[in-house]
C-alpha positions as CSV (number, residue, x, y, z in Angstrom):
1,X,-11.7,21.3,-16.1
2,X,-8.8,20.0,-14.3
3,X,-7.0,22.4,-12.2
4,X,-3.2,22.9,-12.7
5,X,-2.1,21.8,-9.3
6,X,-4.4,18.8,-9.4
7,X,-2.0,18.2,-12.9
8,X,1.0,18.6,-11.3
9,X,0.4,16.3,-7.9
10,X,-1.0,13.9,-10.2
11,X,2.4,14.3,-12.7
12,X,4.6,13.7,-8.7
13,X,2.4,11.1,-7.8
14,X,3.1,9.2,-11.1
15,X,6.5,10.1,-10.9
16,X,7.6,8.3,-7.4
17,X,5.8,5.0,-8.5
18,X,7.3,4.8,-11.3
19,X,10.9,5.4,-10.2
20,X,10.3,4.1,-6.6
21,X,7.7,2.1,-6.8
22,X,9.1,0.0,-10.3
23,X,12.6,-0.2,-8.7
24,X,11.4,-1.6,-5.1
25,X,9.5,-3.7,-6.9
26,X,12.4,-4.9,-9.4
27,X,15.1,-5.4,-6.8
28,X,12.2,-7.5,-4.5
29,X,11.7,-10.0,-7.5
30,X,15.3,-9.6,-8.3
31,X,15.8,-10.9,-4.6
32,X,13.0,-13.6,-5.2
33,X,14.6,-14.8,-8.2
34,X,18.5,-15.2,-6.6
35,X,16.8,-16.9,-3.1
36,X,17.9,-13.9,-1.2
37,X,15.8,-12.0,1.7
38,X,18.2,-9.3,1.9
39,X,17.9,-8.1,-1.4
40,X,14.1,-8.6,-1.1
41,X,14.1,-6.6,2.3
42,X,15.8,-3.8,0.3
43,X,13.3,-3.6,-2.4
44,X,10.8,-3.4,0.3
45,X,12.6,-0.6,1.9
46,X,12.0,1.3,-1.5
47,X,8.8,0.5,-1.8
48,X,8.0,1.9,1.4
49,X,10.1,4.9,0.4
50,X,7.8,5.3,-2.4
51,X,4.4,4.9,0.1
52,X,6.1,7.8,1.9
53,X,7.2,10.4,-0.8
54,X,3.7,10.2,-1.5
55,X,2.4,10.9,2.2
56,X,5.3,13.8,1.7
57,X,3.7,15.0,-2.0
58,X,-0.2,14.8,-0.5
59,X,1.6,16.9,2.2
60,X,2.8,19.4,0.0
61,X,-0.2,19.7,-1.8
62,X,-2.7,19.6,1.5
63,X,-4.3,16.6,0.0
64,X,-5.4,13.0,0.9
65,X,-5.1,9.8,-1.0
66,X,-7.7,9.7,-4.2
67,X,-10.0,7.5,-4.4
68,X,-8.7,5.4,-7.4
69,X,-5.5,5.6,-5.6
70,X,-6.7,4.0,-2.3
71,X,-8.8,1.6,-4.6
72,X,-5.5,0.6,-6.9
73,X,-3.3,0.0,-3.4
74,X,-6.1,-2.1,-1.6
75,X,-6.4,-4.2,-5.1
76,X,-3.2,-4.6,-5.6
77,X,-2.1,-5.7,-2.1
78,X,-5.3,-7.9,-2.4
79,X,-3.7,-9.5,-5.6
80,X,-0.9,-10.0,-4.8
81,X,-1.5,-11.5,-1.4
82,X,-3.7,-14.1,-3.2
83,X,-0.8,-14.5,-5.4
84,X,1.2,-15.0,-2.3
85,X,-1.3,-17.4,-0.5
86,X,-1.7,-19.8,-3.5
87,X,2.0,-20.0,-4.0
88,X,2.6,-20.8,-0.6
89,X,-0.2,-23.7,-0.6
90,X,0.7,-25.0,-3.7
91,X,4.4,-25.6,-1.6
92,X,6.5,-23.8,-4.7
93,X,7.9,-21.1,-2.7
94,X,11.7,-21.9,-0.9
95,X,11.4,-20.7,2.8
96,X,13.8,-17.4,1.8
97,X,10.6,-16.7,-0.6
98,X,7.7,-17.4,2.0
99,X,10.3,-15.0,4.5
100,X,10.3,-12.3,1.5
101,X,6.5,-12.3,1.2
102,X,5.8,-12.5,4.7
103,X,8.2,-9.0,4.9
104,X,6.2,-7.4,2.2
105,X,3.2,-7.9,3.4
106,X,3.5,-7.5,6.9
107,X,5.5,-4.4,6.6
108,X,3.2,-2.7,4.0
109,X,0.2,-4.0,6.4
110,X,2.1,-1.9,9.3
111,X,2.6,1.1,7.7
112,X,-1.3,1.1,6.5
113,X,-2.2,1.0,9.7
114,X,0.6,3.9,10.9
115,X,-1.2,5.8,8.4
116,X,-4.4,5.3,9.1
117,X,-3.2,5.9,12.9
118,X,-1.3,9.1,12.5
119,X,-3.8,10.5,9.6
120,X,-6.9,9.5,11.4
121,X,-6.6,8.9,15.3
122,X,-7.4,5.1,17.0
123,X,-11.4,6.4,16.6
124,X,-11.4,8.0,13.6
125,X,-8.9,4.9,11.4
126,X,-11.8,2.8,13.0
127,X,-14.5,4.9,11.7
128,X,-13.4,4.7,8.1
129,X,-14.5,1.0,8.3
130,X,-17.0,0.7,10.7
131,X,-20.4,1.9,9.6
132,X,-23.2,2.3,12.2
133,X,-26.3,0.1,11.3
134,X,-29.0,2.3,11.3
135,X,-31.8,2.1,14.4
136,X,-35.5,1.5,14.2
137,X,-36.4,5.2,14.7
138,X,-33.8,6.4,11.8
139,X,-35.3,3.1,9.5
140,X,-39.0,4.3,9.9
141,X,-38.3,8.2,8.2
């Protein structure tokens, strides 16, 4: 049974993406469709406002991120950058689009990594990759 303060970080969570999250990310294609990097920088800037009202809800509910939430953001960011990466080969993109993307993804690759950093430590942001092969001794148990 779910607990009623899972429901209601859950019912926050949702919330910010979808007025945050939907907005940044209408005013950033908004800005790809008119050719203008200010107006995608901006929707950028709310989709990072988004990414931290929901450092600030796991805060106030003494939580991490969930594991489909950490599994939806690394997906989506992987899409889309593929997204990003064949347009930009396949030379559609104007230069104010390849600037846009560029900003999107470096700034949302920045602030995963100030995460991980402040969350975590330099050792321990390491240690959620890195797994230790196991020795000859700890093979033969």
């Amino acid at each position: 049974m779910t607990s009623p303060v899972r429901v209601e970080r859950s019912i926050l969570v949702f919330t910010v993406w979808a007025v945050l999250g939907f907005f940044g990310l209408g005013v950033f294609l908004e800005g790809l469709k008119t050719d203008s990097w200010p107006l995608s920088a901006i929707g950028v800037a709310v989709i990072v406002l988004a990414f931290v009202a929901h450092i600030i809800v796991n805060g106030i509910f003494d939580t991490g991120f969930s594991p489909g939430e950490t599994a939806l953001g690394v997906g989506a960011y992987g899409l889309l950058g593929f997204v990003f990466v064949i347009a930009a080969v396949g030379g559609s993109l104007t230069m104010t689009n390849y600037y846009s993307g560029l900003t999107l993804f470096g700034v949302l690759a920045a602030g995963f990594l100030a995460y991980l950093f402040t969350r975590h430590g330099l050792r321990g942001a390491f240690s959620r990759f890195h797994i230790k092969p196991m020795t000859e001794s700890e093979l033969r148990r």
